[in-house]
N, C-alpha and C positions, 0 to 999 in steps of 0.2 A: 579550119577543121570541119571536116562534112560529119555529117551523121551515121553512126554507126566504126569513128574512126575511134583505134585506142585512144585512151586519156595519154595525152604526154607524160604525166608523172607518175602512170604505173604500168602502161602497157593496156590495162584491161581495156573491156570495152563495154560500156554502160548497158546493163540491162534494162534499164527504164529506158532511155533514149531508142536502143534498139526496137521497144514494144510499138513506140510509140509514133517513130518512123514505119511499123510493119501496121498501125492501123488498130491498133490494141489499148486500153487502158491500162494504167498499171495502178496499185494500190499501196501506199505510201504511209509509213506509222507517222509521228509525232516526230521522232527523234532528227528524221530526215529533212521532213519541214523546219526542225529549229536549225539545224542545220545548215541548209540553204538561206534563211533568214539572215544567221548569224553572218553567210559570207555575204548576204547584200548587206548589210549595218543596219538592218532593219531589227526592231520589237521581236522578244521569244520570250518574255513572261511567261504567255497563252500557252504556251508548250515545254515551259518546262515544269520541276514536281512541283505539283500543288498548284497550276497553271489549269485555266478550263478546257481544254483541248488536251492535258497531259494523258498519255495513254491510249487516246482515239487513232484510226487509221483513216485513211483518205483517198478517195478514187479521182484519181486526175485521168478525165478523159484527152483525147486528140485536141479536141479544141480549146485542151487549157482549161476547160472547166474543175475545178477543184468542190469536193462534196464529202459531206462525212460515209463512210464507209462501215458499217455497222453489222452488226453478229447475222441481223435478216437477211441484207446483202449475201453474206457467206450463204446463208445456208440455202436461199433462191438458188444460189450459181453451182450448189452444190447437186440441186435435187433435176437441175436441167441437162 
């Protein structure tokens, strides 16, 4: 499967992946990381309720870097 192809099992076709092939970061709640977790078998405690992470959103840039994502975040990107 290249980048930017639909998902076999719905057709769509990924907005994170598309940003992220176009050079973009995208921003990622909680729910999505437990998510992606749960389908490696890895730990989601952290992200579920009552979990330290429950509720936070995340800026994964290009290079994979993953960061907490935070209200000052918004409102920098908001006021440039």
């Amino acid at each position: 499967m290249w980048a930017g192809e639909p998902l076999p099992h719905s057709g769509r076709v990924c907005e994170y992946e598309q940003a992220l092939v176009a050079g973009e970061p995208v921003v990622v709640d909680y729910g999505t990381i437990m998510c992606a977790l749960l389908h490696a078998g890895l730990p989601t405690d952290d992200y579920a309720f009552g979990g330290r992470h429950w509720g936070k959103k995340w800026l994964l840039d290009v290079d994979g870097t993953l960061s907490e994502w935070t209200g000052e975040d918004a409102e920098a990107e908001a006021s440039s």
